[in-house]
C-alpha positions as CSV (number, residue, x, y, z in Angstrom):
1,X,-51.0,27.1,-3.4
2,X,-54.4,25.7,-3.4
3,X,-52.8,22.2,-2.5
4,X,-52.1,23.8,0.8
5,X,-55.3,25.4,1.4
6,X,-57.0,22.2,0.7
7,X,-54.2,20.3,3.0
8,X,-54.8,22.6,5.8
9,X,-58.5,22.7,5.7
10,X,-58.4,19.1,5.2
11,X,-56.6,19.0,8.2
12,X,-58.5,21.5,10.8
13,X,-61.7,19.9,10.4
14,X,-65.3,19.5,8.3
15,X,-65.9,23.2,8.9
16,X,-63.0,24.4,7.4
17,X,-63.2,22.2,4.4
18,X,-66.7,23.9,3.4
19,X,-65.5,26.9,3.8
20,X,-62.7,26.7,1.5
21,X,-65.0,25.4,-0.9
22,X,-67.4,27.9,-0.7
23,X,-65.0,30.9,-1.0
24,X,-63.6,29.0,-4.4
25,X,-67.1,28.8,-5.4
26,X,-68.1,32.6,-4.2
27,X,-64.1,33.5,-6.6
28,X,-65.6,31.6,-9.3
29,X,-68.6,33.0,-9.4
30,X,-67.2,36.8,-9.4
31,X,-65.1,36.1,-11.6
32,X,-67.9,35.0,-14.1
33,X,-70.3,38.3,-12.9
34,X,-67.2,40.2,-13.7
35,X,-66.8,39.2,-17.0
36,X,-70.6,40.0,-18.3
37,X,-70.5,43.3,-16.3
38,X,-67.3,44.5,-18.4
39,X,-69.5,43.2,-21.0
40,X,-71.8,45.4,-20.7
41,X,-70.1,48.4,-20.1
42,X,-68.6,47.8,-23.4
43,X,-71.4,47.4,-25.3
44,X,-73.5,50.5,-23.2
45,X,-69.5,52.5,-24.6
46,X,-70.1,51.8,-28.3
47,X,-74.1,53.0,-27.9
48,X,-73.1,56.0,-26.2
49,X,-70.8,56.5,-29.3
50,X,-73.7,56.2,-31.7
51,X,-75.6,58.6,-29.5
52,X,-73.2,61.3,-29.8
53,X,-72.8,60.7,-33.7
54,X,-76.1,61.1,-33.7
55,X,-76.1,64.3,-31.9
56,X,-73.5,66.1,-33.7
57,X,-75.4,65.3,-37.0
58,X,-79.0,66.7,-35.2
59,X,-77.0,70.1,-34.5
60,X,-75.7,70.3,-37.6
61,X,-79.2,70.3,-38.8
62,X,-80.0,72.3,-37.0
63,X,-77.5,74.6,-38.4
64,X,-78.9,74.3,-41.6
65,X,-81.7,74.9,-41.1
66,X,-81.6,78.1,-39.2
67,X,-79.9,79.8,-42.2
């Protein structure tokens, strides 16, 4: 698939060429920003479950110490 990309940009000019090289580049490049962004999400998932542990063991003493 690429092979054809190249061979028609290749083939309609300078222009064309740099173009299809920067959209591989800007694909690349996502890809990449996509991969640290899910990441993060993954790690800010596993705090969030800390958080709540935590919370559930504040209201429980809570709970104690009211009584």
């Amino acid at each position: 698939m690429w092979e054809q990309i190249w061979e028609t940009a290749i083939n309609s000019g300078l222009w064309a060429m740099l173009f299809v090289a920067l959209f591989v580049l800007q694909i690349k490049d996502s890809k990449a920003r996509e991969e640290k962004y899910q990441n993060l999400i993954n790690s800010l998932a596993e705090k969030l479950e800390i958080v709540e542990i935590i919370k559930d063991d504040i209201e429980e003493i809570k709970e104690i110490v009211k009584k």
